[in-house]
Backbone bond lengths (Angstrom), bond angles and torsions (degrees), N, CA, C in turn:
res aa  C-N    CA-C-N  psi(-1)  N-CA   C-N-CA  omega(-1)  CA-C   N-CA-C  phi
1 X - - - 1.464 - - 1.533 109.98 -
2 X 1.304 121.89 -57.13 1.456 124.25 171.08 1.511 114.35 -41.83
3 X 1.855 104.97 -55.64 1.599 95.02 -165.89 1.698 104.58 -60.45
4 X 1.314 107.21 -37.31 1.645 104.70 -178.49 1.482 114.07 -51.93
5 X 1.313 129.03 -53.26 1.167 126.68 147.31 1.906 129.27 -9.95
6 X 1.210 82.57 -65.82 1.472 105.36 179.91 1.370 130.80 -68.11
7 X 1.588 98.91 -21.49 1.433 103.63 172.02 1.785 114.02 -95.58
8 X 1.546 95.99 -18.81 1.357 127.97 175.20 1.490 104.88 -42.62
9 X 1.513 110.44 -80.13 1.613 126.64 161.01 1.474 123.08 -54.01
10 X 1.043 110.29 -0.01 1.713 110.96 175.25 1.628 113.79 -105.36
11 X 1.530 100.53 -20.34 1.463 106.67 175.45 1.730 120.56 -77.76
12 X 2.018 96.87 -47.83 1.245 100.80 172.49 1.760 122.15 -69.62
13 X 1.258 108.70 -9.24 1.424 112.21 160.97 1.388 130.21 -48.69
14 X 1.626 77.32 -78.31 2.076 99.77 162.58 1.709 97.55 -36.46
15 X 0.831 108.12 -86.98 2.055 105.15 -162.44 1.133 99.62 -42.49
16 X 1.227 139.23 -60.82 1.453 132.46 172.38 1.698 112.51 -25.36
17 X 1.463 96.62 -65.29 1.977 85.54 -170.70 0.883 103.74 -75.02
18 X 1.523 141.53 -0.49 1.398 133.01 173.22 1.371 114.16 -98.79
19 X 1.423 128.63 3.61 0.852 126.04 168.59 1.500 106.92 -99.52
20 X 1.215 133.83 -28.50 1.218 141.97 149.62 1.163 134.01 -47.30
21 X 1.651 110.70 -12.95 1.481 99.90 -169.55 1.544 107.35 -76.27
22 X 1.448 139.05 176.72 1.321 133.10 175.81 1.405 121.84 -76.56
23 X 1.433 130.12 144.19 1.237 146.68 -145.38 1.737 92.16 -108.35
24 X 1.209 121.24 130.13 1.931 127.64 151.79 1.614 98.16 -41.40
25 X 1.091 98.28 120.90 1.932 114.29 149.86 1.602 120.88 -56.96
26 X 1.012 99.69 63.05 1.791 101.10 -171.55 1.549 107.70 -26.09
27 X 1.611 114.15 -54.61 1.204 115.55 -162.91 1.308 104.64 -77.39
28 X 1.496 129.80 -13.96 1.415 113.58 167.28 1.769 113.39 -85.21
29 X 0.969 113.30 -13.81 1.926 112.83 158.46 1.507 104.84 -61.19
30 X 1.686 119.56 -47.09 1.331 107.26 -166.71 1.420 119.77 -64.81
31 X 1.803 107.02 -34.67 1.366 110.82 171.03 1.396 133.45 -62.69
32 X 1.622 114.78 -34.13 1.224 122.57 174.76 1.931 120.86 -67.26
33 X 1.529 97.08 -34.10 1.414 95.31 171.65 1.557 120.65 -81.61
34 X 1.631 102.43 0.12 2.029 97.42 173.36 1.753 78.66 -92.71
35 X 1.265 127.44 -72.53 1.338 126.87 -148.19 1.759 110.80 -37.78
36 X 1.873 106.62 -32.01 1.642 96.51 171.59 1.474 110.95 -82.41
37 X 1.500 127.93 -52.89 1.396 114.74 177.38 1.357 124.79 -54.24
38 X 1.702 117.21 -1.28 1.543 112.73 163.71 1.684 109.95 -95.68
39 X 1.418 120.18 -9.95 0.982 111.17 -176.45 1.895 102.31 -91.25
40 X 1.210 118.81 -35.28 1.502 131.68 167.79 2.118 105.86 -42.15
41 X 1.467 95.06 -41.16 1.416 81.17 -164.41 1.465 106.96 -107.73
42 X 1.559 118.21 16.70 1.348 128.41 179.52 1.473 123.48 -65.23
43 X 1.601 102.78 -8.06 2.142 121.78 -157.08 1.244 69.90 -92.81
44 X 1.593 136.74 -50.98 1.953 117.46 -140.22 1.271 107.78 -84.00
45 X 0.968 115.91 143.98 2.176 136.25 -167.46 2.469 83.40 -70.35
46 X 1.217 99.59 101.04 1.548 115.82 173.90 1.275 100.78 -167.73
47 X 1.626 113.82 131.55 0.854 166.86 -130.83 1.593 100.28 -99.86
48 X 1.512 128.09 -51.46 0.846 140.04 -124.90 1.780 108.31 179.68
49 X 1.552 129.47 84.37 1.124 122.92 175.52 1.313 128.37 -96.75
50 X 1.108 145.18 129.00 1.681 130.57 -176.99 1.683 113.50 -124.46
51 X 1.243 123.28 107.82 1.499 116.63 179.46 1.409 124.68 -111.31
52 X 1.260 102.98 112.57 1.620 104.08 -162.15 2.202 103.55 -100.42
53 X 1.369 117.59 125.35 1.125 105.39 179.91 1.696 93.78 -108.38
54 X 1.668 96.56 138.77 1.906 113.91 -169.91 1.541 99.60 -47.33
55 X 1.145 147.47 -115.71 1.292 138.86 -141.50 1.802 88.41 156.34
56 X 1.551 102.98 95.70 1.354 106.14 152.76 1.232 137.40 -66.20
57 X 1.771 111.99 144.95 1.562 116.60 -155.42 2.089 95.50 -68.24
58 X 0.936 111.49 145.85 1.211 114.99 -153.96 2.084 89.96 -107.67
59 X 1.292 98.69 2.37 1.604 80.97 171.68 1.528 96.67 -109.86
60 X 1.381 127.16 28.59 1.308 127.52 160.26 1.786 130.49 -51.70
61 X 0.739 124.10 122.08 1.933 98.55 -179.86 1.431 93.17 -134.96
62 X 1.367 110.01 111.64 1.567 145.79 129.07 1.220 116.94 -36.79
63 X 1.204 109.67 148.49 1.774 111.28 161.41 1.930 95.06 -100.27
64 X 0.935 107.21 173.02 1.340 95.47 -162.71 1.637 97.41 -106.51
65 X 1.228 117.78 169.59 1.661 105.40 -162.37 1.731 88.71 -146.38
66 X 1.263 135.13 138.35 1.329 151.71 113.31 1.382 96.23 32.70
67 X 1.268 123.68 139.44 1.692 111.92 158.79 1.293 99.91 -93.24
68 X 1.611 127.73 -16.16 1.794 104.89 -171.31 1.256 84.09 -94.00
69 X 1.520 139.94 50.08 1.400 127.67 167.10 1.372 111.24 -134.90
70 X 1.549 116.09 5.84 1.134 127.79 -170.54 1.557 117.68 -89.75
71 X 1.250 141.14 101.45 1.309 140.36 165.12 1.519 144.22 -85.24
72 X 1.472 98.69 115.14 1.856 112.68 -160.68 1.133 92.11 -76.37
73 X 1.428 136.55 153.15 1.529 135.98 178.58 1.236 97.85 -167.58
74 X 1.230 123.47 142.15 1.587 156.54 155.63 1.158 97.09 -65.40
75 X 1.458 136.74 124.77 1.636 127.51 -176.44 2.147 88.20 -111.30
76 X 1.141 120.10 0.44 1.470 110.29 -157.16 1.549 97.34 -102.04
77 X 1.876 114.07 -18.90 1.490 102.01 -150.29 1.492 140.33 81.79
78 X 1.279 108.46 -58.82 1.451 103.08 150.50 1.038 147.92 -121.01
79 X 1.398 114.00 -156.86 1.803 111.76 -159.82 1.881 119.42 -36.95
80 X 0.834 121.11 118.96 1.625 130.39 166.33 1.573 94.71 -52.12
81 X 1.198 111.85 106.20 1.995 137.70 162.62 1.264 121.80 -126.69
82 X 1.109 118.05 130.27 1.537 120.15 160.22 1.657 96.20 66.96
83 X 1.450 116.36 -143.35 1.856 136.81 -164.87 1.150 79.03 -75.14
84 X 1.158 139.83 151.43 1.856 150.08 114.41 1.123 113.45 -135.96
85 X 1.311 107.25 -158.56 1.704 119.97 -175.94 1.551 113.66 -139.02
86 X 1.160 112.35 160.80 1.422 114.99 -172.81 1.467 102.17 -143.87
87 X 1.530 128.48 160.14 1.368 134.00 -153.15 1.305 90.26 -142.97
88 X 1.855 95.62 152.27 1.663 102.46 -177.41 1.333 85.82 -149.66
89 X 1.043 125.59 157.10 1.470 130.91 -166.81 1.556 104.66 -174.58
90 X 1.629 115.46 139.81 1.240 144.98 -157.84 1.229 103.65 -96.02
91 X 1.486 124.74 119.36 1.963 119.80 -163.44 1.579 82.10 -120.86
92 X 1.605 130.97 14.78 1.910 101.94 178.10 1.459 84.09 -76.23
93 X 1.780 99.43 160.76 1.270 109.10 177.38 1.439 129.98 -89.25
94 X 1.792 111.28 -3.63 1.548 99.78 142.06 1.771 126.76 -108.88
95 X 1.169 84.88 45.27 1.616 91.49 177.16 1.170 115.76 -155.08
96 X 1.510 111.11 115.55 1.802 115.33 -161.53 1.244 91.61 -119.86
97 X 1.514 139.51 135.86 1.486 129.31 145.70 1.455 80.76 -166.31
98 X 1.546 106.28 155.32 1.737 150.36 -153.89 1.603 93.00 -120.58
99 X 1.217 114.53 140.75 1.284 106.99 159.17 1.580 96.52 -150.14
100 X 1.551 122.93 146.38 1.839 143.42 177.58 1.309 80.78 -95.63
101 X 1.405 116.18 146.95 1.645 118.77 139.56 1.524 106.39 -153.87
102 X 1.171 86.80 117.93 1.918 107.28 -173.80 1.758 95.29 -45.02
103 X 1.666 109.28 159.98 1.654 120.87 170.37 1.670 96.06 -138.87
104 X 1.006 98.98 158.48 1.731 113.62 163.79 1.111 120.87 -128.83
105 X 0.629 121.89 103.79 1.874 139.56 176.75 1.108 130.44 -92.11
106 X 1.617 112.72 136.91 1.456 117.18 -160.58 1.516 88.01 -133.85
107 X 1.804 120.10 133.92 1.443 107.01 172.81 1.765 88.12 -136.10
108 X 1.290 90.94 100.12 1.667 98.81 175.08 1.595 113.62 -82.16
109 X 1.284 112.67 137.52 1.365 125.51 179.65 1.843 114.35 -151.66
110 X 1.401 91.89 139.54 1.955 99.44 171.40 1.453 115.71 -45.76
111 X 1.071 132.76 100.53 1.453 133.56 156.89 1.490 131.22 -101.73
112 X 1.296 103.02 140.16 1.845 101.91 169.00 1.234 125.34 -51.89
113 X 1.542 119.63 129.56 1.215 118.49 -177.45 1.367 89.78 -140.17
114 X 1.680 120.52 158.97 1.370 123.66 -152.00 2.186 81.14 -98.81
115 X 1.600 92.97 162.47 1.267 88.14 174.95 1.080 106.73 -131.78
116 X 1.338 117.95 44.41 1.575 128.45 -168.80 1.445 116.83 -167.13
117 X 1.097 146.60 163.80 1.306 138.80 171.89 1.463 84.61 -88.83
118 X 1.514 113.86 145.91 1.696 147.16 -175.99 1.064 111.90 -105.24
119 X 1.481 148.88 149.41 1.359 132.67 158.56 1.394 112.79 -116.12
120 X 0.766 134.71 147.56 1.826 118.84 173.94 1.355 127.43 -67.44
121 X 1.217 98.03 128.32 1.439 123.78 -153.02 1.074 153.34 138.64
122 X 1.818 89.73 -29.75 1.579 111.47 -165.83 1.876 107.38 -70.98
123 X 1.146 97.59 145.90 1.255 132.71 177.28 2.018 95.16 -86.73
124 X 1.627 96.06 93.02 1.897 71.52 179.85 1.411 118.75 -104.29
125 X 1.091 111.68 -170.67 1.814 129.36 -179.65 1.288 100.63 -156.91
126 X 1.754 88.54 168.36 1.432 106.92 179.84 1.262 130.70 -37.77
127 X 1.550 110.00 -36.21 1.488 118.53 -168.20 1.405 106.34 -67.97
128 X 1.749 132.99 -2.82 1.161 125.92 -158.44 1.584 113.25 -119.13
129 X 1.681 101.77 16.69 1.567 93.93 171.65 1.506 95.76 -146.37
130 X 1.628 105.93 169.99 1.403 118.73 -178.51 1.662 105.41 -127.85
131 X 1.160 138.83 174.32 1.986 125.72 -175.52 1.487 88.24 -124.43
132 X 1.261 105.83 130.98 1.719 118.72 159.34 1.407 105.80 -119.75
133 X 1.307 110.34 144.43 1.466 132.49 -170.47 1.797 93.08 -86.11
134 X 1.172 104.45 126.74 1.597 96.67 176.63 1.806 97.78 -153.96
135 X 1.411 119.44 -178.51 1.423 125.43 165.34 1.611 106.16 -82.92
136 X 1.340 122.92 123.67 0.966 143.86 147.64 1.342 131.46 -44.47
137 X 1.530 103.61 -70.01 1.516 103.00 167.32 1.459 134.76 -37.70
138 X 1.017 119.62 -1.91 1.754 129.51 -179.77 1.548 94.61 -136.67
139 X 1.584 117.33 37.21 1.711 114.70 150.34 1.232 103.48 -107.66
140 X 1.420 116.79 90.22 1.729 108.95 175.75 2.035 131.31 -54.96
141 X 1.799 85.11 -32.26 0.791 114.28 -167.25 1.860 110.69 -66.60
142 X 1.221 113.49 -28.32 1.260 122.29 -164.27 1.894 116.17 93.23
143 X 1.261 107.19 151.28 1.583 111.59 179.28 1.409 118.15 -124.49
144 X 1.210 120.83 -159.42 1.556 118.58 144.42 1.772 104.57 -162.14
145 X 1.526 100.83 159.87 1.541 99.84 -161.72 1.743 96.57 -121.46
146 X 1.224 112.22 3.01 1.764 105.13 -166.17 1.798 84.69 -131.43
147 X 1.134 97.35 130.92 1.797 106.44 177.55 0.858 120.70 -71.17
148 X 1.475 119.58 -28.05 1.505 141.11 174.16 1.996 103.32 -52.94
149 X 1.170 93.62 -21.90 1.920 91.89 -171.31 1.685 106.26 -75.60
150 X 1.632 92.36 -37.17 1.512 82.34 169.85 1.761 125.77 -134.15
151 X 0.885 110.55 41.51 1.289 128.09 175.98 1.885 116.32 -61.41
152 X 1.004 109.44 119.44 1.649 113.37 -170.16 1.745 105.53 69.81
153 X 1.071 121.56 16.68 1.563 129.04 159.34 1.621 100.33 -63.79
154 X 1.757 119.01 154.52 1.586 108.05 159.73 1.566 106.31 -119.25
155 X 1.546 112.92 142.55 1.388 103.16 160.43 1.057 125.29 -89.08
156 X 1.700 93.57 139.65 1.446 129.98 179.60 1.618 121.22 -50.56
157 X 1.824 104.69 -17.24 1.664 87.41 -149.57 2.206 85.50 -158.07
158 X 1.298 128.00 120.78 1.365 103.19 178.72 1.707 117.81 -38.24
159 X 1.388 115.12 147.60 1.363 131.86 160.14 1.545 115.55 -122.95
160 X 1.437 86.19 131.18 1.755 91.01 167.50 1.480 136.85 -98.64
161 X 0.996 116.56 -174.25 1.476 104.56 -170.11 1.421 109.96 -76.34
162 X 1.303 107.87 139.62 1.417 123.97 -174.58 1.224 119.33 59.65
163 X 1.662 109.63 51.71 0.909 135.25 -158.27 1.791 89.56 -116.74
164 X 1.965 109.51 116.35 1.249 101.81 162.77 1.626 129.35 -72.52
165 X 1.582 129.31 121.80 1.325 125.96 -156.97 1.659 82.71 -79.56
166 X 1.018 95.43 148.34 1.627 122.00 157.90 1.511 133.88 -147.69
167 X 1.509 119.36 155.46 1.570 108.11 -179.17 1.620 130.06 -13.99
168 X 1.246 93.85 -64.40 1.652 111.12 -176.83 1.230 103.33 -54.65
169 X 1.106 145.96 -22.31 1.503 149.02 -161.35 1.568 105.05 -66.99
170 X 1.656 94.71 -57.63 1.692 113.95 -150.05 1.428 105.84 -87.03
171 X 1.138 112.08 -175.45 1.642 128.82 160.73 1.430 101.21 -176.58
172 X 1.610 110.56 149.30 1.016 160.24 162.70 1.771 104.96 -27.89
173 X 1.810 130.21 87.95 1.816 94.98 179.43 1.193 122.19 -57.34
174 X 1.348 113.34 144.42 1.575 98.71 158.28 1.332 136.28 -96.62
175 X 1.475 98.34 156.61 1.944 90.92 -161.96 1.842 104.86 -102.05
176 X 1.019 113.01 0.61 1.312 122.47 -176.55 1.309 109.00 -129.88
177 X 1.318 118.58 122.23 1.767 136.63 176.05 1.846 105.43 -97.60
178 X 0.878 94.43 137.37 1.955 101.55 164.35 1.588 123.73 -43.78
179 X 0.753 137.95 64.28 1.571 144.89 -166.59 1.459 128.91 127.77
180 X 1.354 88.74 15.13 1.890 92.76 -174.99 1.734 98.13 -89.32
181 X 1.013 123.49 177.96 1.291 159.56 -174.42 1.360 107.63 -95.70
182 X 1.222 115.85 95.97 1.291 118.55 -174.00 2.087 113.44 -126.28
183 X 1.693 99.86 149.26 1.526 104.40 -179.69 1.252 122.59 -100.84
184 X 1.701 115.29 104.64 1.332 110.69 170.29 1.255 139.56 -91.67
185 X 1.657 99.95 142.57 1.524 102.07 -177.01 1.323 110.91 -114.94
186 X 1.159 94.36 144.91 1.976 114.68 -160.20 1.383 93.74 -110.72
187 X 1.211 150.92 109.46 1.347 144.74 -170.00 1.985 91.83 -114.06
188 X 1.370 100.60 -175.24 1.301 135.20 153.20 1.474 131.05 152.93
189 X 1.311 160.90 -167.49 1.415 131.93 -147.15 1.652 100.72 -85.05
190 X 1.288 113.15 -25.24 1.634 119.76 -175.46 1.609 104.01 -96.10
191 X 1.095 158.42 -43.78 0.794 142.58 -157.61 1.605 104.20 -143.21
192 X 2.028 120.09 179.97 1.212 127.09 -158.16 1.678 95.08 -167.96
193 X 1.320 129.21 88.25 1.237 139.10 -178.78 1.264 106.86 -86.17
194 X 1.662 132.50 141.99 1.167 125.96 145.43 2.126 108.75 -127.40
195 X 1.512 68.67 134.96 1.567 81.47 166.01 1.699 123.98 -153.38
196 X 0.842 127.95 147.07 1.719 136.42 -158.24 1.918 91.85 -75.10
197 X 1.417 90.94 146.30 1.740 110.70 163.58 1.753 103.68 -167.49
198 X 1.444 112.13 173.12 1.397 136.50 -157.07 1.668 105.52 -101.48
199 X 1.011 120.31 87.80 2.028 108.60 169.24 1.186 113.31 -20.42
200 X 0.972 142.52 175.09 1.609 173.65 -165.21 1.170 117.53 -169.22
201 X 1.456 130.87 -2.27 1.043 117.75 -165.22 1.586 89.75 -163.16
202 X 1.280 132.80 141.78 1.393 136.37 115.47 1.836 125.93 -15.56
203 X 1.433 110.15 125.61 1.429 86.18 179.69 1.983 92.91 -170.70
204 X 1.528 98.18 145.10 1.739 106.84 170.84 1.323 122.40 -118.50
205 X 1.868 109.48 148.98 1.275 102.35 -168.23 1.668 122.78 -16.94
206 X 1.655 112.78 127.01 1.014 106.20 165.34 1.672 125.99 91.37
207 X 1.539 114.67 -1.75 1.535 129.99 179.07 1.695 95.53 -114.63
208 X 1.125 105.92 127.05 1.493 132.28 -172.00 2.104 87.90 -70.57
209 X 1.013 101.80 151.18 1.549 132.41 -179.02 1.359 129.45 -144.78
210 X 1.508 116.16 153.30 1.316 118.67 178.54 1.476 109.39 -100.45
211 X 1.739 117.62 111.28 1.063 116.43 165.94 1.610 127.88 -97.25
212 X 0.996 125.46 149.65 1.745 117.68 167.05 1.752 97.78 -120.91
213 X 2.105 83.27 119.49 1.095 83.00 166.80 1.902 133.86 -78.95
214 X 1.119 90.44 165.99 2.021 80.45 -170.64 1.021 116.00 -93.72
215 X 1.411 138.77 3.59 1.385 141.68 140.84 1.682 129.25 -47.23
216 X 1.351 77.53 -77.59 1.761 96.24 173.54 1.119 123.10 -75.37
217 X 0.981 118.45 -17.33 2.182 129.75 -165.08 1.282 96.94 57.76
218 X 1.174 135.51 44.62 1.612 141.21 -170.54 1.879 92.53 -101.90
219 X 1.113 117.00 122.63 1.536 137.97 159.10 1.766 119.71 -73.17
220 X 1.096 102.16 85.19 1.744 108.85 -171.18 2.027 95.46 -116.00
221 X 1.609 104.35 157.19 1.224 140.76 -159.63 1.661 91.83 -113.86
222 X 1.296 118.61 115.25 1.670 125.84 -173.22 1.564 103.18 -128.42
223 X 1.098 98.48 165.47 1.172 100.47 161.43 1.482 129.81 -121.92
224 X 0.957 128.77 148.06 2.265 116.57 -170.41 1.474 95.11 -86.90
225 X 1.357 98.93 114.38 1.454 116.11 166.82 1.897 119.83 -90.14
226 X 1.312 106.20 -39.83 1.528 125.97 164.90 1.096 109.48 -142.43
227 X 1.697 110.88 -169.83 1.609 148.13 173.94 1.929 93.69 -50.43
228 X 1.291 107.45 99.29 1.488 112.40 -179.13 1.548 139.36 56.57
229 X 1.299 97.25 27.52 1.422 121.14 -162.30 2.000 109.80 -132.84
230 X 1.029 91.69 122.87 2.181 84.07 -177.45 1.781 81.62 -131.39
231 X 1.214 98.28 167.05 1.318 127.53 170.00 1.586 129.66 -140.19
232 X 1.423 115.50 131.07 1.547 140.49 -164.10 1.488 108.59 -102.04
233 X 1.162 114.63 143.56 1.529 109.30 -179.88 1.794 105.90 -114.88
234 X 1.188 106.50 130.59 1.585 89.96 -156.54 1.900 102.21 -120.28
């Protein structure tokens, strides 16, 4: 009867100090894993960062850990983009537990947006965009924020107004058509030849082409240096 007793009071003890022992600060895990994924994404040229960590289940129970024992970790390796997760994990040495906790991320930045309906073709300029501040991270497509990136670019495809420009949009004009009349220059450290030949090819600043020159009927590989002009290295 006693020992039953005795084990009686030895049990409700145990639960007692274990119910006592100290609990993880959920909300200080949540803060530490925005404070590193804002410091991770503090190097990239954005305008505007926002790091939201999800909201741990609050019937969780932690043992509670040291804060200089607490470890923020990237479990993926790379760059922190868009939704991910981030890891914090407990290094005292009688207390091991891992924890994921999802973030959402918003990296707002000025982008080009057309301020006009576009048609394909256009040859654009400055006058043809306006910058809206928007989230980035959900432009799969790619953007650009300096006009200068694509200025005298043509689009490839109609755009409408308030239309974010992106890669896929544009292309390169070209200054050379398939049968035009074109001036070649034959360079090398001593000398700088010009003499006329015929494209073969379509081609924009800077894409190598097949010319025949019109002298020789010689088939040479150029490159477009300007407005009807390629150059050979000889």
């Amino acid at each position: 009867m006693l020992k039953s007793v005795f084990l009686g009071l030895m049990f409700i003890l145990a639960s007692s100090l274990l119910q006592a022992a100290p609990k993880q600060s959920l909300e200080l895990l949540q803060q530490k894993v925005e404070r590193f994924a804002l410091s991770e994404l503090s190097t990239q040229n954005h305008d505007e960062i926002e790091v939201s960590a999800e909201k741990i289940d609050p019937r969780l129970n932690l043992k509670a850990c040291k804060e200089s024992e607490l470890e923020i970790f990237n479990p993926y390796k790379t760059p922190i983009l868009h939704t991910t997760t981030i890891g914090v994990r407990c290094r005292e040495p009688d207390t091991h537990w891992t924890l994921y906790i999802p973030l959402k991320i918003s990296l707002k930045k000025w982008v080009l947006v057309t301020n006009r309906p576009i048609p394909k073709g256009t040859q654009l300029s400055d006058n043809d965009f306006d910058k809206l501040k928007i989230d980035v991270s959900q432009l799969k497509h790619g953007y650009f924020s300096d006009v200068q990136e694509i200025r005298d670019q043509v689009c490839k495809q109609n755009l409408a107004e308030g239309a974010i420009v992106t890669p896929f949009n544009l292309e390169t004009p070209l200054l050379i058509h398939r049968g035009e009349q074109v001036s070649i220059q034959a360079v090398n450290e001593m000398i700088n030849v010009s003499m006329n030949g015929i494209a073969l090819n379509d081609g924009a600043l800077g894409d190598t082409i097949k010319v025949q020159n019109l002298s020789s009927k010689r088939i040479i590989e150029a490159r477009i240096s300007a407005n009807k002009q390629v150059k050979v290295t000889i």
